[in-house]
Every structure is written in structure tokens, then in C-alpha cells.
N, C-alpha and C positions, 0 to 999 in steps of 0.2 A: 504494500500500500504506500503510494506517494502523498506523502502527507503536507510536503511545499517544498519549493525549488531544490533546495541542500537536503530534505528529507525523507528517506525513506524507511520506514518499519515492515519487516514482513514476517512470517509465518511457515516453517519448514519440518520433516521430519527428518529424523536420524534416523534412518535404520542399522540393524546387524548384521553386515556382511555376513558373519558366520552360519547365521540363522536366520534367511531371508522372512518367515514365516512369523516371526515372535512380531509382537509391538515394537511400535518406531516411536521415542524420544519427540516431544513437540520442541521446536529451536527456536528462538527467536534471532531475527539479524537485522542489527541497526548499519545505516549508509549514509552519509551525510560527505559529500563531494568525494564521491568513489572510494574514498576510505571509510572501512567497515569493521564490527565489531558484534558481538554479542552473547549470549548465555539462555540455557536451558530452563523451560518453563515448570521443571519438574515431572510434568503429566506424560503417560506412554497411552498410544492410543493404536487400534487397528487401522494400517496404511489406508485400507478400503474404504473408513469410515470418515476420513479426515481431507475436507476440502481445500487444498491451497490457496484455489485462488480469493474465497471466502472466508478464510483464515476462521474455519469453524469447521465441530466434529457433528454430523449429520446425526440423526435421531431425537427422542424426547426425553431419553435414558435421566436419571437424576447426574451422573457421571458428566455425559453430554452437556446437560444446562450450564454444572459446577466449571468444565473448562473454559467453555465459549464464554460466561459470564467474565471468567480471571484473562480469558484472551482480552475482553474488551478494556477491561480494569488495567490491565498493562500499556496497552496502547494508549490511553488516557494518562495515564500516569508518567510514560513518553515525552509526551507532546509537552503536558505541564512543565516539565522540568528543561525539555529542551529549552520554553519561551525562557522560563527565570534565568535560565546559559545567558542566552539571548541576551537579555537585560542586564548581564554583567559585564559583556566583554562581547568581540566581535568572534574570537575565534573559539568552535566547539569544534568537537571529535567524535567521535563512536565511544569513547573511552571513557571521557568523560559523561557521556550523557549515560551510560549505562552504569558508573560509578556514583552517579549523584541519584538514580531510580533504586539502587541498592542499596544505598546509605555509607558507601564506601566514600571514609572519610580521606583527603589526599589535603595533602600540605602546599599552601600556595607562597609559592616564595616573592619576595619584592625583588626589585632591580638592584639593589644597595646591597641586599642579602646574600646574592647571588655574588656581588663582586667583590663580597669581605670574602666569600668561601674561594674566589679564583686567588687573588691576592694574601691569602694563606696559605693555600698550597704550593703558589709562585716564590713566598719566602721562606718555604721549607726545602726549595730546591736552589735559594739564594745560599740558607746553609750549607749547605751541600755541596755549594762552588759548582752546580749545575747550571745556572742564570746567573746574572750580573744585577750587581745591587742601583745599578741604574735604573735598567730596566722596571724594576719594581717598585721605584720611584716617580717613575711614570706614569704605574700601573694606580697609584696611590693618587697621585697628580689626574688621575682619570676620575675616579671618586669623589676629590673635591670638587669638579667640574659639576659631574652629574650631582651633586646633593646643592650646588649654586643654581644651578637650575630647574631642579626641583621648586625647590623655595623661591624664587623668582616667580616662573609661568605658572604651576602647578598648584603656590602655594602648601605647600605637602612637605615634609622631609624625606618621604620616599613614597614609589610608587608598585601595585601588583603587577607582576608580568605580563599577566592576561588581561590590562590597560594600557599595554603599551602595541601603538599603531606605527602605520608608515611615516606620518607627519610629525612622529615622533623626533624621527632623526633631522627634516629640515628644522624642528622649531629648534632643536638641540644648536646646530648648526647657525643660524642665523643669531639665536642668544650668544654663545660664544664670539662670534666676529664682530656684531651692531653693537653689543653692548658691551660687551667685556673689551672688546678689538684687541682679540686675538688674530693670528694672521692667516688664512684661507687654510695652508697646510696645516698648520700646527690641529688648528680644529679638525680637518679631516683625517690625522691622527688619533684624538681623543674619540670622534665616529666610529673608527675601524675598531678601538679598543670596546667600545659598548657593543659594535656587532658581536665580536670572538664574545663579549660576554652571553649575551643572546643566545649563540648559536653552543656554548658551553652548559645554558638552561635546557636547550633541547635537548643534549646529551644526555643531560643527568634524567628527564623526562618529568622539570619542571613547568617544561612549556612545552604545547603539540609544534606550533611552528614559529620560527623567528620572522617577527615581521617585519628587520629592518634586509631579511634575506638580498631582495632584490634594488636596496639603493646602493647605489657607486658612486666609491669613495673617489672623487677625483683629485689633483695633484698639477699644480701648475710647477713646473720644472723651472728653479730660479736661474737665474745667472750667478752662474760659480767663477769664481776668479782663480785664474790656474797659470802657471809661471811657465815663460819660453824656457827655451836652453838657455840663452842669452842670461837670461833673470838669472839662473840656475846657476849659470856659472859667472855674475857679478858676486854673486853669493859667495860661494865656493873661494874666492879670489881675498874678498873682502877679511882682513884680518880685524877683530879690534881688541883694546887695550883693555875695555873691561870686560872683565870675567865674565858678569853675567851676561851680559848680550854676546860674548864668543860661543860662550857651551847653548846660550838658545839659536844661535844659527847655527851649530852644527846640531845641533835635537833636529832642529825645523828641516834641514838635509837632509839626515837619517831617514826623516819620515816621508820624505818628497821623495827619496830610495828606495825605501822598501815599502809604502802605501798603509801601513800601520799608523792607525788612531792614537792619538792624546793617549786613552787609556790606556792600549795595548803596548805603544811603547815605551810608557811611564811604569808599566812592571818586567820589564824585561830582564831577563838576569841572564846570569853566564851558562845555566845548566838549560835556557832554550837554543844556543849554538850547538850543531853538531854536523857533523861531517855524513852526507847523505849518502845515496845508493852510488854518484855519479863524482865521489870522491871531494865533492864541493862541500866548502860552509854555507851552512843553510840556517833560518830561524824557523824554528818550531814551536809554534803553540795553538791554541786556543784563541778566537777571537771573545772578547769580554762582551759585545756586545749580542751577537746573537750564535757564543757557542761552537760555531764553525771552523773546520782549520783554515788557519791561515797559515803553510809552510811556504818560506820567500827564500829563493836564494841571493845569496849577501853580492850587492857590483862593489868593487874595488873599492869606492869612493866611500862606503858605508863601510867599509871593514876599516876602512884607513879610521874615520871616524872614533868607531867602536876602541880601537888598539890606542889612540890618544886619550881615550879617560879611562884606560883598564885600571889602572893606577891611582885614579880619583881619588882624593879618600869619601867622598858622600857615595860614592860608586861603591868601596870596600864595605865601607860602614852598613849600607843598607841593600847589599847585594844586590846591584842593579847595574847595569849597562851604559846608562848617561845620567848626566846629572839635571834631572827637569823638574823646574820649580811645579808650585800650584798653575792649574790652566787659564787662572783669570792672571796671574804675574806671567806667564808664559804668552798668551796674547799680548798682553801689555807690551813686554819685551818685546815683540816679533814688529810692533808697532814703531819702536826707537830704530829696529834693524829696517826694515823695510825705508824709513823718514831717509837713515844715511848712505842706503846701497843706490837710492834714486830709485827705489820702485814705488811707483804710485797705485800700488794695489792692497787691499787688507788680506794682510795677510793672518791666516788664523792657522789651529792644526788643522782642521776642513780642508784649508788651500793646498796644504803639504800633500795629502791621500788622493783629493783631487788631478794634483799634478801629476803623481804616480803614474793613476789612472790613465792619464793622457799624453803629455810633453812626452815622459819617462818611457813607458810602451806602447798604449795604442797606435801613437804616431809613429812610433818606428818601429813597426809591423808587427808587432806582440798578438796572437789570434787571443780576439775576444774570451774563450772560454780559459785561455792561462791565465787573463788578467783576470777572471772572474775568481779564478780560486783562488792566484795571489790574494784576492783582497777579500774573502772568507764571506764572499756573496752566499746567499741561502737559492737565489735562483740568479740566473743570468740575466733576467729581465732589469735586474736594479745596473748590470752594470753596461745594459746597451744604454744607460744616458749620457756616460760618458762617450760613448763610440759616433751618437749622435753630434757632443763637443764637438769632435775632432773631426766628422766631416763639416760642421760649421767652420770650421779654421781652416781647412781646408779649400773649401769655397772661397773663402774669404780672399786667401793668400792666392790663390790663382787669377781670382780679379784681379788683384796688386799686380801681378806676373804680367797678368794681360793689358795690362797700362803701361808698363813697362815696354814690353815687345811692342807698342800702336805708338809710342815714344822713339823707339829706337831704331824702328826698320824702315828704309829707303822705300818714299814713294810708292818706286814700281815693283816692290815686294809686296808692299800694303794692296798693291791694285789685282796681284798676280793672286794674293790669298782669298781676297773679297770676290774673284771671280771663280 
């Protein structure tokens, strides 16, 4: 029986294979958008006797009255309870609906609820040195968000699962950027974090479906600042007198060398050098940020580096490989370096892994998927934006070329190419 667009109730027997002859089980089966569910009415009745398409057992028997009467009892009972679904949330199940006609009591979790239980288990595997205590600072920095915006639009400190819509995510998204003016990505990072939490509720089977499934998280790709050769080796060149801005351009080197992050290069110690399958020194570790290997083999210029502060004492003292301040002194510095080398670009550690990416290999012929694992990508999708860079430079630089050659060539060379 369809009982409205999403609903249907019907009326089935079981029988026993073994014993085609015996009574057949009356079934019930609920369908609500092709997903279905159901459970047994109790009652076993003669196949013979039992009308499907009338969802009733034929005769006047007292038997006969008692089923047909509880078939109809149940189907009302159905319907009631689907409406009350209905009136709480937009999205019901088979499961539900025959969970709440039972009395079967289920635990409805909030949004808030759900992202203290993911962010617990993410700092149990922080212990663990599985995840980076970054990361879960993020993950925390996602939480404030959502409980700022709760309280704002919602007026609420948190919200049921089974209230949360598609429009959920734009009003999300629009409160972060209009009002807080946060900046397009960053918000569409804390987005993606509320979907994984979503789609972490379906798992557990706190929620039938995540309704932020189908919004796309989009990503305006900024302009990154990334160092020629030329810059690279003003660098390189460039000596100075104080300490601290010598070991930060050579830090800021090292990592324009081998594409390793602030984080990853600031723990580096003497026991991730080792001598690989191919007889080379190589760096091996873990990247902090998402886990991945990052093994790089060492160019000259980075070992040269390395071998001028083996002797450090902040190197000896705290087992480590360069001597790198905090990352807001470390910017800082990179800032003094950059004002004196004449480069007019900010430089951060962003720009150093950036340039790896690009000056350092893509541009000189490194295939995409080496530069992918140098730099402990989880897919190669993050690291064709840099491949994208470097055919924009490339374009660019061939124009130059070609202004060049329409400068330099005689006339009737010019006349001989244009025809």
C-alpha cells in the first residue's frame, strides 16, 4: 500500500522452504525512497487464506477478525508516527520509522556531541604521535566556529543532527566570511571539517544520511610567491654578520632544498639521515602534518648546509639539525633577509616548500609524481597546483622570449616567419 510519495507499507508472507505446506509468517515491509526495512507481525496464517494485495486473511474465523483488525492497527500506527518523523526533521528511514512504532529507544546525538567524540579520539592518536598536535588544533578551532555560530543564527549552543539541512552549510559559510571575515578558504576548510564530521555521524549510524553530502567545498588557489634560481642563488651568495639572520637563510635554503615544512624541518635530527638503497644520503621521516612519508634525497647544497651546524651547540644540545628559532621570529627574520638580499617578495616557510615545488624540480623536469612524494602529498591532486605554477611561468617567460626574438630579428626574417 502507497501511502504518499516516500511511503510505502505492505503486507507479505514468509514461508518455509523446508516445509512448503506449514503456515507462512505475516511480514511487514516498510519503503520510504527505495530504502527499506521491516519486522514480523507475529501471526502465521494458511498461504491460501491470506490476500496480499488486500493485506487481509479471508474468512469470519475469530483468528481472521483478530489479524486483519492488528493489520489495520499497525498501519495506523505507521502512518502516525511516520507524520510526528515528519514534524521533526526532514530526513526518515525505514529504521527509524519502525524503531519509533516499537518503542525502540535510539540516542540522538547533536553536532557539538559528535565533534567532542571525533576530537577525542583524534587526541588519542595525537598521543600516540599518530596525528600532529596541529592538526587537532584545528580540529578544536572547528568547534569554536560551529558553537559561534550556533549562538549567533541558531540562537542555541548546539544543534540535533536530524536539524541539520543543506542550507546549513551556506548559512555556516556566509556567517564565517560576512561576519567574522574570515577569508573564503580558510572557511571552506572549517566546511570540509563539519562535513568529515557528518559523514563520521553516518558511520557510527547517528545519522541515516549527511546532508551536507552533496555541497562542494571550493578553493580559490592564491598566488604563492616562489623564488627564481637567480633569488636562490642571491641567497646562497649572500653572507651576513649576524648570527641570527645567517642560520635563518640557511634554515630558509635547506627548506627551498628539500620542500620540508617549518614543522618538519624544525624537528629534524641526525638519526632521520641515512644512506638509502642507491648509496645516497637521504632524509627520512614522517611528515607532521598529515603522516605521510616524506623521504628526500639531500643536493649538495643542503648537505653542505647540514655539515656547517653539525657542531652547533643549540644543534648538540637539543638534537637537531639547524638551528630554527620560533616560526613567528623565523618569519620575522626571513623579512630582514629578504629587505637586504633585494628581494621584494615575502618570504615565509610556505615560500621555501613552495619553491621546492617548483624553481627547484618541477621546472627542471622532476615528473610530477617524484615531486609528489618528495613533499608527502596524501594524493597528487594537491601537488598539480604547483605544476599549474610553473606552466604559468612558463607562458609567461616565452612571451618575454617572444618580444625578445620580434626585437631582435631583421625585417625580412620577421616577414619570412609571418608568412
Amino acid at each position: 500500500m502507497k501511502v504518499s510519495q516516500e511511503l510505502s507499507i505492505s503486507f507479505w508472507l514468509r514461508k518455509d522452504n523446508n516445509n512448503p505446506d506449514s503456515k507462512a509468517t505475516i511480514m511487514l515491509r516498510i519503503t520510504i525512497d527505495g530504502q527499506r526495512d521491516g519486522f514480523s507481525l507475529g501471526y502465521q496464517v494458511e498461504p491460501a487464506r491470506f490476500n496480499n494485495k488486500a493485506a487481509e486473511v479471508a474468512g469470519k474465523s475469530m483468528e481472521a477478525i483478530e489479524i486483519n483488525k492488528h493489520i489495520l492497527h499497525v498501519r495506523g500506527e505507521l502512518i502516525r508516527h511516520y507524520n510526528l518523523l515528519k514534524a521533526q526533521g526532514p530526513t526518515i528511514t525505514p529504521t527509524m520509522l519502525k524503531n519509533a512504532y516499537l518503542g525502540v529507544h535510539i540516542e540522538k546525538k547533536t553536532l557539538i556531541q559528535v565533534i567532542d567524540y571525533h576530537n577525542a579520539k583524534f587526541k588519542e592518536k595525537v598521543e600516540k604521535e599518530k596525528r600532529s598536535d596541529g592538526t587537532l588544533k584545528k580540529w578544536y578551532t572547528t568547534k569554536e566556529k560551529q558553537v559561534a555560530f550556533l549562538k549567533a543564527v541558531f540562537k542555541m549552543p548546539d544543534i540535533p543532527l536530524e536539524r541539520i539541512e543543506y542550507a546549513f552549510a551556506e548559512d555556516f559559510f556566509d556567517h564565517m566570511t560576512l561576519t567574522e571575515g574570515i577569508q573564503d578558504n580558510t572557511a571552506m576548510k572549517y566546511l570540509k571539517n563539519t562535513k568529515q564530521v557528518l559523514k563520521l555521524a553516518v558511520q557510527r549510524k547517528w545519522l541515516s544520511v549527511n546532508p551536507l553530502e552533496d555541497y562542494v567545498c571550493t578553493y580559490v588557489n592564491p598566488e604563492r610567491d616562489i623564488l627564481s634560481m637567480e633569488e636562490l642563488s642571491t641567497l646562497y651568495y649572500k653572507d651576513f654578520k649576524i648570527p641570527r639572520l645567517q642560520e635563518t637563510k640557511d634554515a630558509y635554503l635547506f627548506m627551498a632544498l628539500t620542500g620540508y615544512a617549518y614543522k618538519d624541518a624544525l624537528m629534524l635530527s641526525p638519526d632521520n639521515i641515512a644512506k638509502f638503497f642507491d648509496g645516497e644520503d637521504w632524509i627520512i621521516k614522517n611528515r607532521e602534518k598529515t603522516w605521510c612519508r616524506e623521504n628526500v634525497p639531500l643536493l649538495p647544497i643542503a648537505k653542505e648546509i647540514l655539515a656547517k651546524y653539525k657542531n652547533h651547540p643549540y644543534c648538540i644540545a637539543n638534537n637537531v639539525l639547524l638551528p630554527i628559532n620560533s616560526n613567528q621570529r623565523f618569519n620575522g627574520y626571513l623579512k630582514e633577509v629578504a629587505d637586504i638580499c633585494g628581494i621584494n617578495k615575502n618570504l615565509t616557510t610556505h615560500t621555501a616548500r613552495h619553491t621546492f615545488a617548483t624553481t627547484v624540480t618541477l621546472a627542471n623536469g622532476v615528473p610530477l609524481e617524484t615531486v609528489s612524494a618528495m613533499l608527502g602529498h596524501k594524493s597528487i591532486r594537491t601537488t598539480q597546483i604547483y605544476a599549474k605554477i610553473v606552466a604559468g611561468k612558463v607562458s609567461s617567460d616565452m612571451k618575454t622570449l617572444k618580444n625578445i626574438f620580434n626585437l631582435a630579428l631583421p625585417d625580412s626574417l620577421m616577414c619570412a616567419a609571418v608568412a
